[in-house]
GUKOL-103498 format. One record per residue (C-alpha): z, y, x; residue number from 0; residue in three letters. Coordinates in steps of 0.1 Angstrom, whole numbers, plus 5000, padded with zeros to 4 digits. Layout:
% residues N
+------+-------+------+-----+-----+
:   up : north : east :   n : res :
+------+-------+------+-----+-----+
:    Z :     Y :    X : NUM : ALA :
...
+------+-------+------+-----+-----+
This chain:
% residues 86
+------+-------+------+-----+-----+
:   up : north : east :   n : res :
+------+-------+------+-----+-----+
: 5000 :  5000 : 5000 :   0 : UNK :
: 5005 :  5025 : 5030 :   1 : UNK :
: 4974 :  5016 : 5048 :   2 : UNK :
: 4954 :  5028 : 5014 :   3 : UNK :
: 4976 :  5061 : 5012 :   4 : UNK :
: 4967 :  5064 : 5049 :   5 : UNK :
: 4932 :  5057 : 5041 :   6 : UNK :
: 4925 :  5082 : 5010 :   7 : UNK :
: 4943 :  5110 : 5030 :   8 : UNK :
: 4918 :  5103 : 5056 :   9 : UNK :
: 4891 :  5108 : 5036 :  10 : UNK :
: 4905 :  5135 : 5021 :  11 : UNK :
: 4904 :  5151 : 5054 :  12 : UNK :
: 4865 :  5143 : 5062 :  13 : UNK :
: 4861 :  5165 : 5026 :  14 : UNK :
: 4880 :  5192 : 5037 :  15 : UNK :
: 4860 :  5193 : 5071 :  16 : UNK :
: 4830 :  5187 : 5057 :  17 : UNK :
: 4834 :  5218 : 5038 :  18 : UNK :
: 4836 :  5233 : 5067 :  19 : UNK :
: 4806 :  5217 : 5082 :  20 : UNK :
: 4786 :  5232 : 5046 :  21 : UNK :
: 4804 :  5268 : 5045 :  22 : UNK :
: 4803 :  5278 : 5082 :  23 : UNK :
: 4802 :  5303 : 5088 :  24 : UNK :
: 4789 :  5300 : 5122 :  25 : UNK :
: 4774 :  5278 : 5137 :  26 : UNK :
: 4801 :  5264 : 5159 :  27 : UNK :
: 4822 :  5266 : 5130 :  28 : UNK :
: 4797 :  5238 : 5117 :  29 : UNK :
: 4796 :  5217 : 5150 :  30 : UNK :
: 4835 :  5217 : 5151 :  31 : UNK :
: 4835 :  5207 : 5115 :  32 : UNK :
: 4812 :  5177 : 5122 :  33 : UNK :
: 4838 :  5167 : 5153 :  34 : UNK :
: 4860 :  5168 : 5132 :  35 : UNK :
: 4843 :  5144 : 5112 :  36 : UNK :
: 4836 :  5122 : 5137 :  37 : UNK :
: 4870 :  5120 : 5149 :  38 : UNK :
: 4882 :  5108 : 5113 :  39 : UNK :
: 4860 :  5088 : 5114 :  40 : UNK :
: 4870 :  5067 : 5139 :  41 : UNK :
: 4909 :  5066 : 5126 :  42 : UNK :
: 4897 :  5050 : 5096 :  43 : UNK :
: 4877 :  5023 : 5117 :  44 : UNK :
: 4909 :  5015 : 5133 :  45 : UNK :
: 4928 :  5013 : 5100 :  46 : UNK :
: 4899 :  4997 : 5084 :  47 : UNK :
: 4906 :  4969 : 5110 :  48 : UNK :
: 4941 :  4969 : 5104 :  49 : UNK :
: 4942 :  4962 : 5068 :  50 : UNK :
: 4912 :  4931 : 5077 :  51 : UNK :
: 4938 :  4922 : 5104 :  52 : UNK :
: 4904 :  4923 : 5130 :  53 : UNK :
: 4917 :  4953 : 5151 :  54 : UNK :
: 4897 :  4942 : 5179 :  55 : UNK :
: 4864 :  4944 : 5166 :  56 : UNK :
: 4873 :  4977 : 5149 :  57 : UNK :
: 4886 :  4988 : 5184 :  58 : UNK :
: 4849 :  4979 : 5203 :  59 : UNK :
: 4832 :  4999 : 5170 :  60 : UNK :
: 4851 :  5028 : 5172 :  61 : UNK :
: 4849 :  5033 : 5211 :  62 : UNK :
: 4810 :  5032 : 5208 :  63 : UNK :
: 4810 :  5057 : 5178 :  64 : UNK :
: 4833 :  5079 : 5201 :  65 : UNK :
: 4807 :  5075 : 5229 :  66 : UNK :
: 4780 :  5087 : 5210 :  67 : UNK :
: 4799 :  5110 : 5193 :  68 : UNK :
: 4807 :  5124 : 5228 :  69 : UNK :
: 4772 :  5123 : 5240 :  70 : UNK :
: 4761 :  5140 : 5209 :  71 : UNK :
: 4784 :  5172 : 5214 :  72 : UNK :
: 4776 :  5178 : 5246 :  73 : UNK :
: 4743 :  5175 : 5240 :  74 : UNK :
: 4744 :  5203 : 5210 :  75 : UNK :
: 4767 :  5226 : 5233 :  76 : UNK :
: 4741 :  5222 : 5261 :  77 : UNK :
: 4714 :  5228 : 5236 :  78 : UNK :
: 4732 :  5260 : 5224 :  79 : UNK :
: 4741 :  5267 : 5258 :  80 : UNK :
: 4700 :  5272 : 5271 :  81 : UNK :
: 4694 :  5287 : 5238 :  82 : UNK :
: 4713 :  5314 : 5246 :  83 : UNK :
: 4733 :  5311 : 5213 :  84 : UNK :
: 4762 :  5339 : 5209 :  85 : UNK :
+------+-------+------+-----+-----+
């Protein structure tokens, strides 16, 4: 019963950011949002795994989402880095 309280505030928490992510109201506003996102994301794998008692798949899933989750910021900042972006 607490993993599914854990679980729905979770997801409450991706809404909220991805109201951020819609809204703005700049643009990093809207990159920090999807982070944020991303980041949720992965806690929800983890407890995901822990209420199918398979933590350690869930574990190898949400290290390669992080990765790429990684990759993908710093390739947006570098982007908006060139571009000169304020």
């Amino acid at each position: 019963m607490n993993l599914l309280l854990v679980m729905n505030l979770i997801a409450v928490l991706i809404v909220m950011y991805l109201y951020r992510v819609i809204r703005g109201p700049t643009l990093y506003d809207r990159v920090l949002g999807l982070n944020g996102i991303s980041t949720k994301a992965i806690i929800l794998l983890i407890v995901i795994g822990t209420v199918y008692d398979r933590v350690d798949m869930f574990v190898d899933i949400s290290t390669g989402y992080a990765l790429l989750n990684l990759i993908g910021a710093l390739a947006i900042a570098k982007y908006l880095e060139q571009r000169g972006h304020p």
